[in-house]
C-alpha positions as CSV (number, residue, x, y, z in Angstrom):
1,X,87.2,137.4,83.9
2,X,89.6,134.9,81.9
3,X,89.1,131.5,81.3
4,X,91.9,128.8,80.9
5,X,91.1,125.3,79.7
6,X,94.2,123.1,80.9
7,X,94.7,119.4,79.8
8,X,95.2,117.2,82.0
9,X,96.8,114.8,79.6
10,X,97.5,114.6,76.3
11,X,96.2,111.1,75.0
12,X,93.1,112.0,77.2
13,X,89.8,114.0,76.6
14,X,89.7,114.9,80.0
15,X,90.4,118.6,80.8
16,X,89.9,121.4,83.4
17,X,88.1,124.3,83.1
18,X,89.8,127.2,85.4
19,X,88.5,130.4,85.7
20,X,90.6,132.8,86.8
21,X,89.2,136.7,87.9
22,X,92.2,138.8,87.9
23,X,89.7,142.2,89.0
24,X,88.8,140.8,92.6
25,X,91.1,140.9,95.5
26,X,89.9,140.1,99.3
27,X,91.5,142.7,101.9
28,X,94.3,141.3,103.7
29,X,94.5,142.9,107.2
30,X,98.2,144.1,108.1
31,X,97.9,142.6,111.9
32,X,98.6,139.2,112.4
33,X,96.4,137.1,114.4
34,X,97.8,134.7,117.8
35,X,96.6,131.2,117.4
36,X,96.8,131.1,120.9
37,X,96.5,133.5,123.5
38,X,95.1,136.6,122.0
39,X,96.5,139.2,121.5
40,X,95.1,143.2,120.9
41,X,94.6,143.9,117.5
42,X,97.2,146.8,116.6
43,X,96.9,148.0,113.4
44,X,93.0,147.7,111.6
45,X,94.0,148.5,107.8
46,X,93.3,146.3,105.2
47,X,95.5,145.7,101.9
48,X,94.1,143.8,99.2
49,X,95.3,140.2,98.2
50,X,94.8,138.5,95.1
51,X,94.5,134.8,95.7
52,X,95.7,133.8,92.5
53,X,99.0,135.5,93.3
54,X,98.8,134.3,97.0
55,X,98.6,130.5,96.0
56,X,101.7,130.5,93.2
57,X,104.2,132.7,91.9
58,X,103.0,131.7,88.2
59,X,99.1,131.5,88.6
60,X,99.2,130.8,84.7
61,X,100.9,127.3,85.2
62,X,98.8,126.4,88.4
63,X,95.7,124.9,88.6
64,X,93.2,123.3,91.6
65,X,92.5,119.3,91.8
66,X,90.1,117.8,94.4
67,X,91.8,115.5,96.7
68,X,89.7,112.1,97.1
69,X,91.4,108.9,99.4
70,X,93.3,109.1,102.6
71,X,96.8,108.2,101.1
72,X,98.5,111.5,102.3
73,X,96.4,112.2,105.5
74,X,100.0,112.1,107.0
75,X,101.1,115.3,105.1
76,X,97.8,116.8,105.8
77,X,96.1,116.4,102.7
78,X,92.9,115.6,103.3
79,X,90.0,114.3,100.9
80,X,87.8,117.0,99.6
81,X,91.0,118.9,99.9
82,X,91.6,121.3,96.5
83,X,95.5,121.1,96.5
84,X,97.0,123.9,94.6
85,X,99.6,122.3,91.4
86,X,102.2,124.1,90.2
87,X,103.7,122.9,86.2
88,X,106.2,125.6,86.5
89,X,108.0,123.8,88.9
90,X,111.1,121.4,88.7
91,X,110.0,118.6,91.2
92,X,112.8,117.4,93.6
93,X,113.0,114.4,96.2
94,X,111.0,115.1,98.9
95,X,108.7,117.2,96.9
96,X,104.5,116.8,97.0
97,X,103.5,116.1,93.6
98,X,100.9,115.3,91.2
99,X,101.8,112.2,89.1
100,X,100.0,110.6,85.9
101,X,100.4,106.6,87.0
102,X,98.7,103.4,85.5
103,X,96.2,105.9,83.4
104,X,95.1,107.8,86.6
105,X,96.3,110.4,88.6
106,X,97.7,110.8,91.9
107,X,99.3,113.0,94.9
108,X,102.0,111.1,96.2
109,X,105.8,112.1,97.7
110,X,108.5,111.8,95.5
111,X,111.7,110.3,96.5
112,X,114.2,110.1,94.5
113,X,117.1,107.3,94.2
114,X,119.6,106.5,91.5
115,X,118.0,103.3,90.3
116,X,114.0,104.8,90.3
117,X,111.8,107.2,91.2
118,X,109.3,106.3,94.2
119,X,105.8,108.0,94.8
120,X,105.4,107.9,98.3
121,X,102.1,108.0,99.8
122,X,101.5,109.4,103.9
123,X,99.4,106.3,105.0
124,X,101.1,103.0,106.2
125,X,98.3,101.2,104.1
126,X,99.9,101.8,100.6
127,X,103.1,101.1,99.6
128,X,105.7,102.9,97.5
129,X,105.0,103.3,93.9
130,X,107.9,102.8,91.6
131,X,108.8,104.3,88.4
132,X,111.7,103.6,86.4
133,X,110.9,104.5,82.6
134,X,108.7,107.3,81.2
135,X,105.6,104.5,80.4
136,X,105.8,104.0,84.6
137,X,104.5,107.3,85.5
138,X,104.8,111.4,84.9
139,X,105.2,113.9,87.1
140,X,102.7,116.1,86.3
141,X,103.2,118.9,88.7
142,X,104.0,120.2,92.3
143,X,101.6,120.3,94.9
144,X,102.2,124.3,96.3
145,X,99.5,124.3,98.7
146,X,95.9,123.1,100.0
147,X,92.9,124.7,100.5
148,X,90.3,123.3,102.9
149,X,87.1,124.9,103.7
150,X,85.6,124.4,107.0
């Protein structure tokens, strides 16, 4: 088992501890399953899946962040979420990302237009964030994916 300790930011104390167990793989079964009307299951063998590979195509630059607030409910982020960041990634317009605003942190949309960038969130009840120097904000990483437990 490795361990990774990733800041978060560099003028803060505040880091992440990720431990990442490159020996342990789940099976992946090679059927798919109907969501609706089932179906027979053909084919019962089971291939191994490392999740670390599953959730990013560069599990060195990715890390997990729980998801508190209801700003993105509209994208389907929910709170108690983990959402899955990739720093590997270029962010683009339209992108989910993680952004470093007003000495916090935050998952918003990014849109972005020639004068400014705009974190977006997925919740009528907060508007557009606006960043137009470096000091206003930092991307910090792209969201890749969500896990929720049940």
């Amino acid at each position: 088992m490795e361990a990774a300790i990733i800041p978060l930011h560099p003028l803060q104390e505040q880091r992440f501890l990720i431990i990442i167990d490159r020996g342990n793989s789940l099976p992946l079964y090679t059927t798919t399953v109907q969501a609706g009307f089932p179906s027979p299951a053909t084919d019962y063998s089971a291939d191994p899946i490392d999740l670390n590979t599953y959730a990013s195509n560069h599990p060195a630059s990715t890390f997990l962040v729980k998801v508190v607030g209801d700003s993105m409910i509209g994208a389907h982020i929910m709170p108690g979420d983990l959402a899955i960041v990739n720093r590997e990634i270029r962010p683009a317009s339209g992108m989910v990302v993680l952004a470093f605003v007003d000495g916090g942190f935050t998952i918003k949309r990014l849109e972005v237009k020639k004068e400014a960038a705009y974190l977006l969130s997925e919740n009528a009840k907060y508007p557009p964030i606006k960043i137009d120097s470096p000091e206003g904000g930092i991307i910090w990483g792209v969201v890749v994916g969500i896990h929720r437990k049940f």
